[in-house]
C-alpha positions as CSV (number, residue, x, y, z in Angstrom):
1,X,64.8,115.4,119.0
2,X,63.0,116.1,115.8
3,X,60.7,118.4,117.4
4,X,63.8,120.8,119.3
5,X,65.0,120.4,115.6
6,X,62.1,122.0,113.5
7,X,62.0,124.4,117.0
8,X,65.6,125.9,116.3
9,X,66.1,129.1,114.1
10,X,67.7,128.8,110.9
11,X,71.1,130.1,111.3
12,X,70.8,133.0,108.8
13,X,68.5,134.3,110.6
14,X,70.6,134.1,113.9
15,X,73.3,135.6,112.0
16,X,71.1,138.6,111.0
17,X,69.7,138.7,114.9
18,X,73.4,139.2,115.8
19,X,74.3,141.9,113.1
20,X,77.1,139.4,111.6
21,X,74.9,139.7,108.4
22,X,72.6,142.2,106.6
23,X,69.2,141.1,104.8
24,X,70.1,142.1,101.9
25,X,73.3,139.9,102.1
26,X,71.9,136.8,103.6
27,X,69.1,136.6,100.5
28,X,71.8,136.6,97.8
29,X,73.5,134.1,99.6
30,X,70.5,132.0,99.8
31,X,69.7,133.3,95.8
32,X,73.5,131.1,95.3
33,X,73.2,128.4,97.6
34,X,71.0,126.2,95.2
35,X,73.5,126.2,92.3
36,X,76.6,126.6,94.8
37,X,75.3,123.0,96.8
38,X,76.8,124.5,100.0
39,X,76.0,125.2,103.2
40,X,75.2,128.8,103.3
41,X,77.6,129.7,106.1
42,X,79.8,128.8,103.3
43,X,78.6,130.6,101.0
44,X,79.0,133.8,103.3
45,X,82.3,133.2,104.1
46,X,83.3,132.9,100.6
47,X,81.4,136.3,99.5
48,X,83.7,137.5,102.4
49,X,80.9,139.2,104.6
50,X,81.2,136.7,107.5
51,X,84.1,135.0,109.4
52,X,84.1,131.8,110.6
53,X,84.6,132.3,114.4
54,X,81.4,134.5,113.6
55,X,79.7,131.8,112.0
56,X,80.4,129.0,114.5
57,X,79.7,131.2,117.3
58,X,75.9,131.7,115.3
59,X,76.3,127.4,115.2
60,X,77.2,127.5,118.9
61,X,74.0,129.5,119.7
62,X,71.5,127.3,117.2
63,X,72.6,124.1,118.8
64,X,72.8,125.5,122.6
65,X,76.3,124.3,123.0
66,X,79.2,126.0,124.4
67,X,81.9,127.8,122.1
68,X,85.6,127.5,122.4
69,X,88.2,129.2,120.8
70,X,91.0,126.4,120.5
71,X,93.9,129.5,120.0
72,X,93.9,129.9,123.8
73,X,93.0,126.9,124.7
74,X,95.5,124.8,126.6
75,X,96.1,121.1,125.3
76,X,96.2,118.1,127.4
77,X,99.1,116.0,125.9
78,X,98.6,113.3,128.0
79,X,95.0,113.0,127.7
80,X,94.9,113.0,123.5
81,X,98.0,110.4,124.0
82,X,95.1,108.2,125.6
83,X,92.6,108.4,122.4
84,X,93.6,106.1,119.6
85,X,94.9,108.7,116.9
86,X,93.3,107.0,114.1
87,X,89.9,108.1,116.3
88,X,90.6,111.5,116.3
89,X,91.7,111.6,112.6
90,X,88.6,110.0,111.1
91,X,86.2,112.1,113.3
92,X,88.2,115.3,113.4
93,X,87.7,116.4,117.4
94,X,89.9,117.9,120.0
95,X,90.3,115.8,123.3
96,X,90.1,118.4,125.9
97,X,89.4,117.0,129.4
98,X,88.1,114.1,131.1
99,X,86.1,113.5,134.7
100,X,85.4,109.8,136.0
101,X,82.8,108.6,133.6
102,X,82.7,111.4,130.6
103,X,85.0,112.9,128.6
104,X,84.4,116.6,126.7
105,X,85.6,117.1,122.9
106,X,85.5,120.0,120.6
107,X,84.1,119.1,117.6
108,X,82.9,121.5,114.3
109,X,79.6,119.4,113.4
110,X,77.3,118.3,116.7
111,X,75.4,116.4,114.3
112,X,77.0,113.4,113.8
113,X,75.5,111.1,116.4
114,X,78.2,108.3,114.9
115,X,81.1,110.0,116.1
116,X,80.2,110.3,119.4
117,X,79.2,106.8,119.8
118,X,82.0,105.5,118.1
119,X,84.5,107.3,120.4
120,X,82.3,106.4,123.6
121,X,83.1,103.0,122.3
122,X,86.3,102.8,121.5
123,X,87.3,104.9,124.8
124,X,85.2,103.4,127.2
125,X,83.6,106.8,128.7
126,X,79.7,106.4,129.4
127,X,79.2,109.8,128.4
128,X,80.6,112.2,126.0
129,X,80.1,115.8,125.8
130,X,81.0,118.1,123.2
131,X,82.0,121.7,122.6
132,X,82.1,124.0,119.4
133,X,85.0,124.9,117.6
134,X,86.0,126.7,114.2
135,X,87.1,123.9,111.7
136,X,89.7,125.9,110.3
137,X,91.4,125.3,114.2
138,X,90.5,122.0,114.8
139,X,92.1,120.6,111.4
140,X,95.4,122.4,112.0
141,X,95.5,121.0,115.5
142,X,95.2,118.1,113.9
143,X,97.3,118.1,111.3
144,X,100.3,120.7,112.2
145,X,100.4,120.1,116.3
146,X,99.2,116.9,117.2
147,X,100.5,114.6,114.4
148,X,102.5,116.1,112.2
149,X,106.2,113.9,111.7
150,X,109.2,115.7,112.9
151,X,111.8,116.2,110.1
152,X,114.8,113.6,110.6
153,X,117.5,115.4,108.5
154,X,118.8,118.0,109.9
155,X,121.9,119.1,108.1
156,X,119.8,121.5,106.2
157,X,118.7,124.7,107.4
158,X,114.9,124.6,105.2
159,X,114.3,127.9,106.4
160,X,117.5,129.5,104.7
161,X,116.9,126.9,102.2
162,X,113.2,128.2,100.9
163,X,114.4,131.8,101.5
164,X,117.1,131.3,98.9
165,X,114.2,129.4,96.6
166,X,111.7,132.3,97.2
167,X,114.9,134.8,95.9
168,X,115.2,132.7,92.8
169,X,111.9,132.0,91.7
170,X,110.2,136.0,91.8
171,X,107.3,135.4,89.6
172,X,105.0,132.6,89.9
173,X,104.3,130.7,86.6
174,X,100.9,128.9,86.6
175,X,101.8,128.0,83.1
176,X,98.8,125.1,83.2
177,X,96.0,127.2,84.0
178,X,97.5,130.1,81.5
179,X,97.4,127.7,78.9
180,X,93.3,127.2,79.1
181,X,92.4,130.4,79.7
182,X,94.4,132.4,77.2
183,X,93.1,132.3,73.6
184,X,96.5,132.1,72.1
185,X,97.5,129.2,74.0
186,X,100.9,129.7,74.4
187,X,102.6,126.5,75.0
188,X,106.4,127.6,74.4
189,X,108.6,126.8,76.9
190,X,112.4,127.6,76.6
191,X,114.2,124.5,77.2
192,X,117.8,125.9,78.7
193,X,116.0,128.2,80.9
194,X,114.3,125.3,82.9
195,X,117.5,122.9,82.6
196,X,119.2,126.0,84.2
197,X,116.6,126.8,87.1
198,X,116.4,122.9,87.9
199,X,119.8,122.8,88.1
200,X,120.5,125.4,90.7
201,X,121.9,124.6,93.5
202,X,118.8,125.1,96.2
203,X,116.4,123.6,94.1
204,X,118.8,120.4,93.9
205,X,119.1,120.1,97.8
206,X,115.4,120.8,98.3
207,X,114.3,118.0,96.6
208,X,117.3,115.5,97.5
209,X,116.6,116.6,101.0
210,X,112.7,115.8,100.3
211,X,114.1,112.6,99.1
212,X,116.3,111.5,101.7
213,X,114.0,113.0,104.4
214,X,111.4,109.9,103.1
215,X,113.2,107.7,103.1
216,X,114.8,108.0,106.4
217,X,111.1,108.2,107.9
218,X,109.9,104.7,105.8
219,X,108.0,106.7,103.7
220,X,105.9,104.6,100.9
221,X,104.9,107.7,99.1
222,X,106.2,111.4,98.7
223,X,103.2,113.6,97.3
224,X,104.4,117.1,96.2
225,X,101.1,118.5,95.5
226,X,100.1,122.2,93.7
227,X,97.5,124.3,95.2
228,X,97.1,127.9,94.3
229,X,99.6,130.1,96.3
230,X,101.5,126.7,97.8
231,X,103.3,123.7,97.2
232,X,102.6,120.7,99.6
233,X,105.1,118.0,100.5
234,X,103.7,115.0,102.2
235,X,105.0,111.6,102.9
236,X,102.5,108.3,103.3
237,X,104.0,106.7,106.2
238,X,102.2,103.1,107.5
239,X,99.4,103.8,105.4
240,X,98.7,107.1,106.3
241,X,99.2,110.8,104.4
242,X,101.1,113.3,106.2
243,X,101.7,117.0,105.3
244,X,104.9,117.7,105.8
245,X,106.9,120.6,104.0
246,X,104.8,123.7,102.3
247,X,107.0,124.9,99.4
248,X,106.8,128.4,98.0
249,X,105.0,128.3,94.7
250,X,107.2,130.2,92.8
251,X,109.3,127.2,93.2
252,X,107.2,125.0,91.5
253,X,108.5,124.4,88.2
254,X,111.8,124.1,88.7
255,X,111.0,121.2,91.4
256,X,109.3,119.5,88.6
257,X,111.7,119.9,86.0
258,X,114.2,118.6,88.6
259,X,112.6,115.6,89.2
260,X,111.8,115.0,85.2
261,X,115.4,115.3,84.5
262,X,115.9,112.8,87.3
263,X,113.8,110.5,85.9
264,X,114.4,111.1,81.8
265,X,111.4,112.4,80.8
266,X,110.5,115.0,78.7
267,X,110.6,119.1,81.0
268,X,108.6,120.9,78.4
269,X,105.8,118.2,78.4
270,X,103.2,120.1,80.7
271,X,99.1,118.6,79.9
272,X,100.1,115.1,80.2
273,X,100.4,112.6,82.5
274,X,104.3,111.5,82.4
275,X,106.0,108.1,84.5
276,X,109.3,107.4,84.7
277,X,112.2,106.4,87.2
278,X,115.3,106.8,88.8
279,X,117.6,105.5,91.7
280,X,119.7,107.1,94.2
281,X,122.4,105.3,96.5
282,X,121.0,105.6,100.1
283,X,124.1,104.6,102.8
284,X,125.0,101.9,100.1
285,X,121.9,100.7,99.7
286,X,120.4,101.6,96.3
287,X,116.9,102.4,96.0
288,X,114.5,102.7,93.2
289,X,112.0,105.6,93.0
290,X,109.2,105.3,90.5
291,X,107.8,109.0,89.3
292,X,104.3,109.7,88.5
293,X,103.4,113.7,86.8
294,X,100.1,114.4,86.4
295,X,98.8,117.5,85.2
296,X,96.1,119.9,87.5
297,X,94.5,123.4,87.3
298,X,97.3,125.0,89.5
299,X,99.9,123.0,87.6
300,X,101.7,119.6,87.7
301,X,101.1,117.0,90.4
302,X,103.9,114.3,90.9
303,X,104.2,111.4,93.3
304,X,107.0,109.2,93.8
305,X,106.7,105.8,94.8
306,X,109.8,104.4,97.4
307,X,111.3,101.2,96.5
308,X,113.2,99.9,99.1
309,X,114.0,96.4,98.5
310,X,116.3,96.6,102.0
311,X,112.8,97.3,103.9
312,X,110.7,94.5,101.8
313,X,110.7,91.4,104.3
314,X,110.1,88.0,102.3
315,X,109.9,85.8,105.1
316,X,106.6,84.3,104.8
317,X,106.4,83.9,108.6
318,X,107.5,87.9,109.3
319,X,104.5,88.9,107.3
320,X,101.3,87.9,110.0
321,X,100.4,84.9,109.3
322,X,98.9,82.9,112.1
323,X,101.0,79.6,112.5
324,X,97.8,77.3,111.3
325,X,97.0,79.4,108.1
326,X,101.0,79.4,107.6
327,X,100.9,75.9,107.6
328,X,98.5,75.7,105.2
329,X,99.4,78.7,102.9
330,X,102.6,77.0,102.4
331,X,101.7,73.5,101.4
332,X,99.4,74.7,99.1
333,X,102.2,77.2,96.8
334,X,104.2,74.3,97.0
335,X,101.6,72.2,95.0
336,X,102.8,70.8,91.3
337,X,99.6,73.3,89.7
338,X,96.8,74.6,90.5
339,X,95.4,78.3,91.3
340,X,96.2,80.8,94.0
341,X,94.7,84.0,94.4
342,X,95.0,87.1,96.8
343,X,92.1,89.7,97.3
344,X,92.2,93.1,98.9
345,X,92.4,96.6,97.7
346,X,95.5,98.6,96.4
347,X,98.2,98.8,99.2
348,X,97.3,96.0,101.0
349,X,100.7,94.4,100.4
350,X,99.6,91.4,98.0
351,X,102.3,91.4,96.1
352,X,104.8,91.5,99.1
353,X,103.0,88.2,99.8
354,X,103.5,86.9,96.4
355,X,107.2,87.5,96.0
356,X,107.7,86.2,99.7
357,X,105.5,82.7,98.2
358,X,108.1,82.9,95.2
359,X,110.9,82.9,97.2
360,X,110.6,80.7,99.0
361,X,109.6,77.5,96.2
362,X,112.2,79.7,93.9
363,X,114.7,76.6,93.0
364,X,117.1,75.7,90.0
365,X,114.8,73.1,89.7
366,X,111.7,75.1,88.4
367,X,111.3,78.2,85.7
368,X,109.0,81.2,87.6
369,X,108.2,83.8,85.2
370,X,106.4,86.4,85.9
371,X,104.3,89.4,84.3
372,X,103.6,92.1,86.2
373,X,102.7,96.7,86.2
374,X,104.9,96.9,87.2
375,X,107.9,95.3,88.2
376,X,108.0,96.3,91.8
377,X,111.8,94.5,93.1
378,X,114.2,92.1,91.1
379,X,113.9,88.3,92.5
380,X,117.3,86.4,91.7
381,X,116.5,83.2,89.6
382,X,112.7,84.7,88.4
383,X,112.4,86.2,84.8
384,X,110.5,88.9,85.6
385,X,108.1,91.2,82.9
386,X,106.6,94.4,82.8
387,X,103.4,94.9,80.5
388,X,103.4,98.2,78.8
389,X,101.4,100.4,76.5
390,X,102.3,101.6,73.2
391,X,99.9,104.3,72.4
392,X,101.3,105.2,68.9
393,X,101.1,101.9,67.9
394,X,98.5,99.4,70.3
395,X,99.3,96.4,68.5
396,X,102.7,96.5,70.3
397,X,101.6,96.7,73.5
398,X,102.5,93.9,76.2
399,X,98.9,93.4,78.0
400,X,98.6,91.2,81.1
401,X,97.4,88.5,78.7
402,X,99.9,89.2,75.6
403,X,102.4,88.4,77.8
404,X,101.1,85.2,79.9
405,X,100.5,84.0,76.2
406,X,104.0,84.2,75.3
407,X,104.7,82.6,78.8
408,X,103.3,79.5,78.6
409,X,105.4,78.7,75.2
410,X,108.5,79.2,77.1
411,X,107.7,75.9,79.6
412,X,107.3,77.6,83.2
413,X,106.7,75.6,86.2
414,X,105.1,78.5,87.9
415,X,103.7,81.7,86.7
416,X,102.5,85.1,88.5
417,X,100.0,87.6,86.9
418,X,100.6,90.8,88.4
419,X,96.6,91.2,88.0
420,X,93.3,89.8,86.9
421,X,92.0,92.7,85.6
422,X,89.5,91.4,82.1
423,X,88.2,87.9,81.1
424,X,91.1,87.5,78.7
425,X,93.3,87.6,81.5
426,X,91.1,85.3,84.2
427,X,90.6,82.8,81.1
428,X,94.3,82.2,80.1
429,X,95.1,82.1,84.2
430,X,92.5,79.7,84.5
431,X,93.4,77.0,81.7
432,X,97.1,78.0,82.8
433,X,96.2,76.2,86.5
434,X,94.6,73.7,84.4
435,X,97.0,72.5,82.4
436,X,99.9,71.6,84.8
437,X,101.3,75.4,85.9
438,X,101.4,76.4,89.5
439,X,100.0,80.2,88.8
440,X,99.8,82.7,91.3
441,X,97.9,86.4,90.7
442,X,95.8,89.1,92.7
443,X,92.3,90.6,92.3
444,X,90.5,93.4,94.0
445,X,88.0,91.7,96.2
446,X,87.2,92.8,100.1
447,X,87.7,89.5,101.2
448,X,88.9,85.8,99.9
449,X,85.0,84.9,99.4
450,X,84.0,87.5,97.3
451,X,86.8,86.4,94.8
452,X,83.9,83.7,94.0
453,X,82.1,86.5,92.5
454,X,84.8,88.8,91.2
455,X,85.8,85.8,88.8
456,X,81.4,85.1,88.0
457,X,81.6,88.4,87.2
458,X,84.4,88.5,85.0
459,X,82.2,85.6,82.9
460,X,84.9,82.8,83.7
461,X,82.7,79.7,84.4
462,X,82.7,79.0,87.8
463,X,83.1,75.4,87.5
464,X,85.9,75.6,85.5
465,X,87.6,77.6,88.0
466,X,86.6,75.4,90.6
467,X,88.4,73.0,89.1
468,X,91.7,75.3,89.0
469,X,91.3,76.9,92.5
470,X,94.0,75.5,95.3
471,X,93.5,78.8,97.6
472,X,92.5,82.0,98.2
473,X,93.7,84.3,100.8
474,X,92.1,87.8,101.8
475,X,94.6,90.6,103.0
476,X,94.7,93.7,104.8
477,X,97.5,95.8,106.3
478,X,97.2,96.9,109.8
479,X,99.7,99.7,111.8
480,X,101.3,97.8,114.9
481,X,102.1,99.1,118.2
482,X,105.3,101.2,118.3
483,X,107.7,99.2,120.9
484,X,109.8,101.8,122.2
485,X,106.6,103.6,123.4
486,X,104.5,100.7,123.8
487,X,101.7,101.5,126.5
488,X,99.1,99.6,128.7
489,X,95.7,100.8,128.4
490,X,92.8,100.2,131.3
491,X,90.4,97.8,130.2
492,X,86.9,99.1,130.5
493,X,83.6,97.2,129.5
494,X,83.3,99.9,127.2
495,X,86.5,98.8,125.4
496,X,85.8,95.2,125.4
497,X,82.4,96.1,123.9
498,X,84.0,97.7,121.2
499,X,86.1,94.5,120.9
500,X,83.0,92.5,120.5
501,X,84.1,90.9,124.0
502,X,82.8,90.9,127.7
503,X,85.1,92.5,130.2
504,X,85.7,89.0,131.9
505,X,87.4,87.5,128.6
506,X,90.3,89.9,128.7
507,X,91.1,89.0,132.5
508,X,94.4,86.7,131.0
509,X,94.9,89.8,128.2
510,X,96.6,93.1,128.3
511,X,95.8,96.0,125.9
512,X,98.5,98.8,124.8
513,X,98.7,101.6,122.6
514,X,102.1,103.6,121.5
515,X,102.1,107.1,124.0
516,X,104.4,108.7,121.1
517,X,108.2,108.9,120.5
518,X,110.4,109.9,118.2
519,X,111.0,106.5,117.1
520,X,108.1,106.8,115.4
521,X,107.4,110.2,114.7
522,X,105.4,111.2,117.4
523,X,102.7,108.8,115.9
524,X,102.4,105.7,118.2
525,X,102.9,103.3,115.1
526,X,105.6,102.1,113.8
527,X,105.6,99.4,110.6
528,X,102.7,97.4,109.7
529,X,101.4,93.8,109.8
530,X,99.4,91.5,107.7
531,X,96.0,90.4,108.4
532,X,95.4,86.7,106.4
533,X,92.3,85.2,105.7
534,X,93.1,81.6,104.7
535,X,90.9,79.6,102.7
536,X,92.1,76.0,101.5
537,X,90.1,74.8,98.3
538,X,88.5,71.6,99.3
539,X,86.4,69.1,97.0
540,X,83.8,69.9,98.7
541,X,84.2,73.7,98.8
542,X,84.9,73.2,94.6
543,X,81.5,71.4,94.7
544,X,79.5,73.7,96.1
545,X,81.4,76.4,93.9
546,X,80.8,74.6,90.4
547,X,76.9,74.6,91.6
548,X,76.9,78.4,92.1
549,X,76.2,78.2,95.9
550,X,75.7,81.7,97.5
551,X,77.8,83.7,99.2
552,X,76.2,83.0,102.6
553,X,76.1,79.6,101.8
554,X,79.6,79.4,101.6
555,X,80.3,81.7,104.5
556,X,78.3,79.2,106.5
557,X,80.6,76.5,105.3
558,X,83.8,77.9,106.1
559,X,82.6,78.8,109.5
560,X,81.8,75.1,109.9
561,X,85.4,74.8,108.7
562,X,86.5,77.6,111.9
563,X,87.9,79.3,109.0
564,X,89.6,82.7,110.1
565,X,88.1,85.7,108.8
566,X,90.0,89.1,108.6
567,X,88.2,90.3,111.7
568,X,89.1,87.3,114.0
569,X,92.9,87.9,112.8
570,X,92.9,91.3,114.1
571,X,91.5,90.9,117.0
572,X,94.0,88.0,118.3
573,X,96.6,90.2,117.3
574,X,95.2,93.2,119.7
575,X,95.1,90.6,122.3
576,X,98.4,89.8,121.9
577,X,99.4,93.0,122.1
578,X,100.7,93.9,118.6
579,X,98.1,95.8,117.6
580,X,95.9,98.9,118.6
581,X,92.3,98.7,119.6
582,X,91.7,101.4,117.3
583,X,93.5,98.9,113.9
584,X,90.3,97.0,115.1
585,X,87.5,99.5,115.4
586,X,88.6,100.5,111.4
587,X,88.9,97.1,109.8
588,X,85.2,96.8,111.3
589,X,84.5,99.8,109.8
590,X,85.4,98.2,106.1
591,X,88.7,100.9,106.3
């Protein structure tokens, strides 16, 4: 292999062989390519003396492989419908046809060995053979043909809609990069004149209509992103980004200003970063929106985050929790004090976990206070409080442990820390647990275990958290199986390979995957699940903590203890037929 490699022809000189290049041109290229740290087919295509169909035919020809151009090529739905989509996503490639025992993709770089071996795994064909195609194509199948959401409201015609914006809005205002780049740095905005274009009647639907779109497809996020000559709408549905609307840019600041107003914050503020709020009645269901601006070189970013308290489910046992670690998650929030901490990254739904926990020990009988950033839904019966910065005056600011402080003088029974973020925090949560208060917060960790460390880290003593430690629970959020296209799958030894399993241990198991509907967007997913990894504090486990015991050590213990990790969760769910084989291959994959 390494031979054949230092055999083939660069592929500037292939280009120049074909007459795609001059000498001349391919040298200044090369001249750039150390400063420009890109490939120099690249930097050819930017200097606008090559194409890339040009280029990847050159590729096609340096690699021996064939090329295809995906524009007339004819795509088998029902073929990509049998490749996990989260697959074809990670390692951009174009199912195109399968035979008994191989199956041929187009891909853009035939250089990554782990791609193929990682779809031959997870799709159970010995062999997999691969074709050339432009990126350019395979990315839009990707992302405009293939998976791309279908709009769910319909009452508004978005073609008249962005023809009436384009009318409106003639001259595009890059006011941001204008800003840096002229030397007078006009910052003068007049105020009336962006109330007035906000307020227009088109710009007001467009933006209730991205609204309303979102939230009728259980969108977490909307994104309305500026690139140079576009404006791009996407929505984060179960965990994943999708585009979903390009805007015309001339459009872009009255969008903005729109959603400022919206939210009360300040429309002539352009360089800084800006949050705020706002709440819209949705079918008599009210639903908070929290706003994020942030300022970029083609103008101002925002994202808005959805709050829809009637799609939060605080049942502890809808979440995923296995009935044993159910069992013993809830005995141990119900304890008089102690310490209980969650682990896993941003988005992993800890806090859903934590307010479902509070819910259900909420009584008249107990005070539950909580400080949080922020305040994502209202609890009845919990005093809830959002830390905050004052950055005219610091000294006013409500910090994570400001505010637990000020908590434990008002005599809670049970306190949540929205996050351990600093040792001021982790040592006031600590002597909290240790002092009679049943205290509940998250930290990023990958998994309950490494908490042990997080909190070493920190510099909290670890036998004084020990001492305080009741639980710790490792999360992760998985996409389940849509239902109302819920498909079964052949089992191949390939796939229980991939599984970590021998073909004969699925014989009493079936395997599905969603074909696509448009239940769930043409997706195959639809909602998501919890993955728990349960860990009861034991004596003996607060022994071997307070004496610093490894991480392996302690991994060994628990596995004594048949302790579940997030893995083994997964993978029962995917043999019960909840989840995809693909949710698997990814949480493997540390995704």
């Amino acid at each position: 292999m390494a031979a054949d490699f230092l055999k083939r022809k660069r592929i500037g000189e292939i280009l120049v062989e074909m007459r795609a290049v001059t000498q001349e041109q391919l040298e200044a290229a090369l001249k750039r390519q150390p400063s420009a740290r890109r490939m120099i087919g690249e930097i050819l295509i930017e200097d606008k003396v090559l194409n890339e169909e040009t280029l990847f035919r050159g590729l096609s020809m340096q690699h021996g492989i064939e090329f295809v151009n995906l524009g007339n090529a004819e795509l088998n739905s029902d073929l990509i419908r049998q490749i996990p989509e989260s697959l074809i996503k990670t390692y951009k490639f174009i199912p195109l046809r399968k035979e008994p025992k191989s199956l041929t993709i187009a891909v853009f770089d035939p250089t990554n060995t782990k791609m193929f071996d990682s779809i031959k795994m997870a799709t159970g064909f010995m062999f997999i053979k691969w074709v050339l195609a432009t990126k350019t194509q395979i990315l839009h199948i990707i992302n405009e043909v293939l998976y791309r959401p279908q709009n769910v409201l319909d009452n508004v015609p978005i073609d008249d809609l962005l023809k009436d914006v384009k009318l409106e809005f003639t001259k595009e205002e890059n006011l941001f990069t204008e800003a840096f780049t002229s030397t007078a740095m006009q910052t003068d905005l007049n105020l009336e004149e962006l109330k007035r274009e906000s307020d227009q009647t088109s710009i007001v639907t467009l933006v209730h209509k991205i609204i309303l779109d979102a939230v009728k497809m259980r969108a977490s996020d909307i994104h309305i992103e500026a690139f140079e000559k576009i404006i791009q709408v996407r929505y984060r549905i179960d965990g994943i980004l999708y585009d979903i609307l390009p805007v015309e840019k001339a459009a872009q600041m009255a969008i903005i200003s729109r959603i400022k107003i919206m939210s009360n914050l300040d429309i002539t503020e352009r360089f800084m970063p800006q949050d705020g709020n706002f709440k819209l009645r949705v079918k008599n269901q009210q639903i908070e929106f929290r706003v994020a601006i942030l300022p970029s070189i083609y103008g101002q970013n925002c994202t808005i985050r959805v709050l829809d308290a009637g799609r939060v489910n605080l049942d502890l046992k809808g979440l995923g929790f296995h009935d044993d670690d159910l069992r013993i998650f809830e005995y141990n929030i119900g304890k008089p004090w102690g310490l209980c901490l969650l682990a896993g990254p941003t988005g992993s739904g800890k806090t859903t976990t934590l307010y479902s926990a509070l819910s259900l020990i909420n009584s008249r009988q107990k005070k539950i206070i909580t400080v949080e950033d922020p305040v994502e839904f209202k609890i009845p019966g919990v005093h809830q409080m959002q830390v905050f910065e004052n950055k005219n005056d610091p000294n006013r600011s409500l910090t994570f442990a400001r505010g637990l402080r000020a908590i434990l003088r008002l005599d809670p029974d049970i306190i949540l820390v929205g996050e351990i973020r600093d040792y001021e925090t982790a040592e006031i949560t600590v002597k909290a647990a240790l002092t009679g208060h049943m205290v509940f917060s998250t930290i990023h960790a990958n998994s309950a275990i490494e908490t042990i460390n997080r909190l070493e880290n920190i510099g909290i003593d670890p036998y004084l958290y020990a001492s305080a430690l009741c639980l710790l629970v490792g999360q992760r959020l998985v996409r389940k199986i849509c239902p109302n296209c819920k498909t079964e799958i052949e089992q191949t030894p390939y796939l229980a390979a991939s599984l970590g399993l021998d073909i004969k241990d699925l014989e009493n198991h079936k395997l599905y995957r969603g074909a696509g509907c448009k239940a769930c967007n043409n997706s195959g997913f639809r909602d998501r699940t919890g993955l728990y990894e349960v860990i009861e504090v034991t004596p003996d486990l607060k022994e071997m903590i307070g004496q610093r015991r490894t991480s392996m050590e302690l991994i060994t213990y628990l596995r004594r203890r048949k302790v579940k990790t997030l893995s083994e969760c997964c993978l029962a769910k995917v043999l019960e037929g909840e989840v995809p084989v693909e949710e698997y291959i990814m949480i493997n994959m540390g995704s």
